[in-house]
C-alpha positions as CSV (number, residue, x, y, z in Angstrom):
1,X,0.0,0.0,0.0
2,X,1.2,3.7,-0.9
3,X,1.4,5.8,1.8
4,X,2.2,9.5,2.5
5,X,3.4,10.7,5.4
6,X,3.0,14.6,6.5
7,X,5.0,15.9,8.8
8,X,4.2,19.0,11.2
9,X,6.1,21.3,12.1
10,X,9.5,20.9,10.4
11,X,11.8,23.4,8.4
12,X,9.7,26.0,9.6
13,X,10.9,29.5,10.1
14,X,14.5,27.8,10.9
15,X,13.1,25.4,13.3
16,X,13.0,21.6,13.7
17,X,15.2,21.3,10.2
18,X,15.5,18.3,8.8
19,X,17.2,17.6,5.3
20,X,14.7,15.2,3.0
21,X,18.0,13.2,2.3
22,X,18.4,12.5,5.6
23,X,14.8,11.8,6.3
24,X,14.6,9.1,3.1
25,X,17.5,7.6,4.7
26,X,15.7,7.1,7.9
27,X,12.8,6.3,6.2
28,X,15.0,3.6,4.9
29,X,17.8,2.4,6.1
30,X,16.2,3.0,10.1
31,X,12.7,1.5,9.4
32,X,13.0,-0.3,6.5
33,X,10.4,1.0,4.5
34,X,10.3,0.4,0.8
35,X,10.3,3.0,-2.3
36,X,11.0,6.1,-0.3
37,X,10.8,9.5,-1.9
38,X,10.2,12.7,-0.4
39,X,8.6,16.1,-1.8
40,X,9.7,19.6,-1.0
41,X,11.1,20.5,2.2
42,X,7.7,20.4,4.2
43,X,7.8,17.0,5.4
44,X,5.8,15.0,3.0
45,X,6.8,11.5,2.2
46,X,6.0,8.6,0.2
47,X,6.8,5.5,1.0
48,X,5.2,1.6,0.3
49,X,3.7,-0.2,3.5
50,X,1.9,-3.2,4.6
51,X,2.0,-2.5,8.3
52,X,-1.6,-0.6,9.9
53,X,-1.5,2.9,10.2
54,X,-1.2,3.4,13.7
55,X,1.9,0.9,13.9
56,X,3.9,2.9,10.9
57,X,3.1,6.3,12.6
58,X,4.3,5.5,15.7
59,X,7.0,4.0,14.7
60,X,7.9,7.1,12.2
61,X,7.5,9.5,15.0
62,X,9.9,7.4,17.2
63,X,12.3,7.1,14.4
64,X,12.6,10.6,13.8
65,X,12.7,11.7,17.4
66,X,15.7,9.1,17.7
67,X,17.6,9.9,14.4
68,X,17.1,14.0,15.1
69,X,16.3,14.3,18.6
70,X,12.9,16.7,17.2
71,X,9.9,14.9,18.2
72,X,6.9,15.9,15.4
73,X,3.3,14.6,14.8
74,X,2.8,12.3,11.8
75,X,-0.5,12.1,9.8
76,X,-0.6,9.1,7.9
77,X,-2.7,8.8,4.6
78,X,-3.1,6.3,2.0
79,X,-2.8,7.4,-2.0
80,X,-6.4,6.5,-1.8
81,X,-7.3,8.4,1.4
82,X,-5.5,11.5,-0.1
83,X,-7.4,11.4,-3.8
84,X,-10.7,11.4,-1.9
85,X,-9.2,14.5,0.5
86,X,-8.5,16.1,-3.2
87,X,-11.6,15.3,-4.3
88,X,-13.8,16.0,-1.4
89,X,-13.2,19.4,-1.8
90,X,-16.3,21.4,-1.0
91,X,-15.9,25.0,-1.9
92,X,-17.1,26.1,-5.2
93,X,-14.8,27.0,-8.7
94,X,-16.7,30.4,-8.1
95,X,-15.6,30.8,-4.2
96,X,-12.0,29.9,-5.1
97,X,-11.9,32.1,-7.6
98,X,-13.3,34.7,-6.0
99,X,-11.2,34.3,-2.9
100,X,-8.2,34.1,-5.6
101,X,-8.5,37.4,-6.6
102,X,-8.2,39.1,-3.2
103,X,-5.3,37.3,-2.0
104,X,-1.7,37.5,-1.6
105,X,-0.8,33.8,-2.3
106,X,-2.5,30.5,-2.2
107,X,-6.1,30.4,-0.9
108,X,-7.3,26.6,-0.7
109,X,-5.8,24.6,1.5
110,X,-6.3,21.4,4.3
111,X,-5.6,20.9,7.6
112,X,-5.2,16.9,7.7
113,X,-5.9,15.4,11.3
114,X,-5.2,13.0,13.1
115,X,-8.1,11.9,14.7
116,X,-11.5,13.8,13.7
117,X,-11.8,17.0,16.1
118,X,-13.9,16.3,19.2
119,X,-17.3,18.0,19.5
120,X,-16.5,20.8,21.8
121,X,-13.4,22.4,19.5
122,X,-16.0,22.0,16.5
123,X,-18.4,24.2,19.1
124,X,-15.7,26.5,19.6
125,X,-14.8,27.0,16.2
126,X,-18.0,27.2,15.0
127,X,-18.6,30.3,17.6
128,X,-15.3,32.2,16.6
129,X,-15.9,35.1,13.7
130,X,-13.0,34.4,10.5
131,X,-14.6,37.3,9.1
132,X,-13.8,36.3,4.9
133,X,-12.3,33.4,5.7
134,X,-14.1,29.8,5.3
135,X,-13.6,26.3,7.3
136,X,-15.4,23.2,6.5
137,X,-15.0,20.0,8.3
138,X,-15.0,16.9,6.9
139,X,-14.2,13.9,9.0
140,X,-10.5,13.8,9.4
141,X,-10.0,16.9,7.2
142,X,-10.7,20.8,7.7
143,X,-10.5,22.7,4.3
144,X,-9.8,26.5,4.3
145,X,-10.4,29.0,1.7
146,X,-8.4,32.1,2.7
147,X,-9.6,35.2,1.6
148,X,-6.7,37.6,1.9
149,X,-3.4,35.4,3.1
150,X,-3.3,32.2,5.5
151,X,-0.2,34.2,7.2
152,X,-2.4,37.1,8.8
153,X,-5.6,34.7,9.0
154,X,-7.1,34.4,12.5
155,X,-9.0,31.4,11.5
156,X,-4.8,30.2,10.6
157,X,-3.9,30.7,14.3
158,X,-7.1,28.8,15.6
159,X,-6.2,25.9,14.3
160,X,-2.8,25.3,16.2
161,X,-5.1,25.5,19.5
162,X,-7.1,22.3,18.4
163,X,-6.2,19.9,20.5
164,X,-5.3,17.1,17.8
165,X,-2.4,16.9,16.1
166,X,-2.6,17.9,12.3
167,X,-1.0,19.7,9.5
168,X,-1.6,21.6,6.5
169,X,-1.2,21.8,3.0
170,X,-2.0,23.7,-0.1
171,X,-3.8,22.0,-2.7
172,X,-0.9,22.5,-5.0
173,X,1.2,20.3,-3.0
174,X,-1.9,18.2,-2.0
175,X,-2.5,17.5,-6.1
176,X,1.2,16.9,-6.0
177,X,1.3,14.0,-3.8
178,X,-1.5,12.6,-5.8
179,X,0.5,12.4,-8.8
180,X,3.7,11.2,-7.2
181,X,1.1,8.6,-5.4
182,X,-0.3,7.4,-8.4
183,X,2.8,7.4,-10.5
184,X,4.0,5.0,-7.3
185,X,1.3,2.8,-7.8
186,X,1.2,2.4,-11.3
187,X,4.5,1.5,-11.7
188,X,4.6,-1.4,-8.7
């Protein structure tokens, strides 16, 4: 099975680097996972996997914490799991675009969870004003359409204080994954 992994929270604003050679390598030599490759400098690998999710993220998270002393959350999808995130999307063409044309930068992105928020931070989001900014939840997911930029968004902030360990993506990178995913799987 194709897997990605996303990290959170690494080669961020100087912090927590890690270089993506050195993280194949651990992926690995360290825990022996099969057809390794990494994309950009965000933390997003692909790798091939028999093992359940909650044994290879555990075990990732442990490997990197050993290997680079930085302990990070990792959200585990399948190339599956990630096409339906992709294509799950629930904002309009005509809200995209018209959030496109008053930002600075990309406006679509995902937070990718964990574990599916609990009911009282969905309550507390749902009571907090993002003024142009937009959230749905979707099970494990939380898509965002920023109106102006994700950097200055107050909905942005929130979602560090959720209680559950996620990270984010653009749909550029998202689609991305997808590709490299599928040109995993066809060629296995």
């Amino acid at each position: 099975m194709i897997y990605i992994a996303l990290l959170r929270g690494i080669n961020v604003g100087g912090k927590n680097i890690i270089k993506m050679a050195e993280l194949r390598r651990i992926f690995e030599e360290e825990l022996g996972l099969a057809r390794v490759q990494t994309y950009i400098q965000s933390g997003n690998v692909l790798f091939e996997s028999d093992e359940e999710e909650a044994v290879l993220c555990k075990r990732i998270e442990q490997g990197i914490e050993s290997a680079f002393a930085i302990s990070v959350s990792v959200i585990l999808r399948t190339a599956s799991e990630l096409r339906s995130v992709a294509a799950g999307c629930p904002f309009t063409e005509l809200e995209i675009a018209k959030a496109a044309e008053s930002s600075t930068g990309e406006t679509l992105y995902v937070s990718i969870l964990q574990k599916a928020l609990p009911a009282e931070q969905v309550d507390k989001l749902h009571a907090t004003d993002f003024g142009e900014d937009k959230y749905i939840i979707k099970g494990k997911e939380i898509y965002l359409l920023f109106s102006n930029s994700s950097r200055n968004s107050k909905l942005s902030g929130r979602l560090d204080k959720l209680g559950v360990p996620a990270t984010v993506r653009n749909f550029k990178t998202l689609n991305k994954l997808i590709h490299l995913a599928n040109e995993m799987e066809q060629n296995s």
